[in-house]
N, C-alpha and C positions, 0 to 999 in steps of 0.2 A: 413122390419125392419126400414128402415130410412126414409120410406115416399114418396121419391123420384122414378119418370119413370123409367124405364128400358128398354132395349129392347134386347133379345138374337141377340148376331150377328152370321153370317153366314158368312166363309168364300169365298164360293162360287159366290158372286158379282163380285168377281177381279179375278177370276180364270177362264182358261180357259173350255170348256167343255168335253175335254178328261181327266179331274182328276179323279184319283181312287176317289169311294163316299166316302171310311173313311176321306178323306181327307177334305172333304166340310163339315164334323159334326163341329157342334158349341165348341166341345173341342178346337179345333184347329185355331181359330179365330186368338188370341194373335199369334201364331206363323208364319201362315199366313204374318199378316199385319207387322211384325215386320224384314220378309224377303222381304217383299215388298219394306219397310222405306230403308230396305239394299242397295235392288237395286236401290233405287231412289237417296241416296247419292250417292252411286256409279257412277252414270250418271253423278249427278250436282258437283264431282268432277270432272270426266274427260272434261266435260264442260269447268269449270271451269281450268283447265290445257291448255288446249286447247288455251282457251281465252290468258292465260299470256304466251304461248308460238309465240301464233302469236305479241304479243305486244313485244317480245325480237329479235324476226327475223327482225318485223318493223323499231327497233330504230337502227339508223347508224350514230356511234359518228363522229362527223368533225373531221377530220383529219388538224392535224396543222405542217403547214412547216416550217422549223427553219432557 
């Protein structure tokens, strides 16, 4: 229709080899890659938590005597 390459994706590239096979059909790609994205935010926030929590334990305000 548009002229434009194509390529059917397979989910099956990022999965491991014990998936049920409905699950590696080309229907299922989008869902797949979209639990995938899940999980990967899910990492680079807790990373990222991680990160500003060691930088609040690091910082120790001076203490001022009166």
């Amino acid at each position: 229709m548009t002229g434009w390459d194509t390529r059917i994706g397979y989910p099956n590239e990022h999965l491991g080899k014990s998936v049920i096979e409905e699950v590696k059909s080309p229907m299922y790609s989008t869902s797949v890659g979209l639990v995938l994205a899940g999980f990967k935010d899910l990492d680079d926030r807790e990373k990222s938590y991680k990160e500003r929590c060691e930088c609040v334990q690091s910082y120790q305000p001076s203490e001022k005597n009166s």
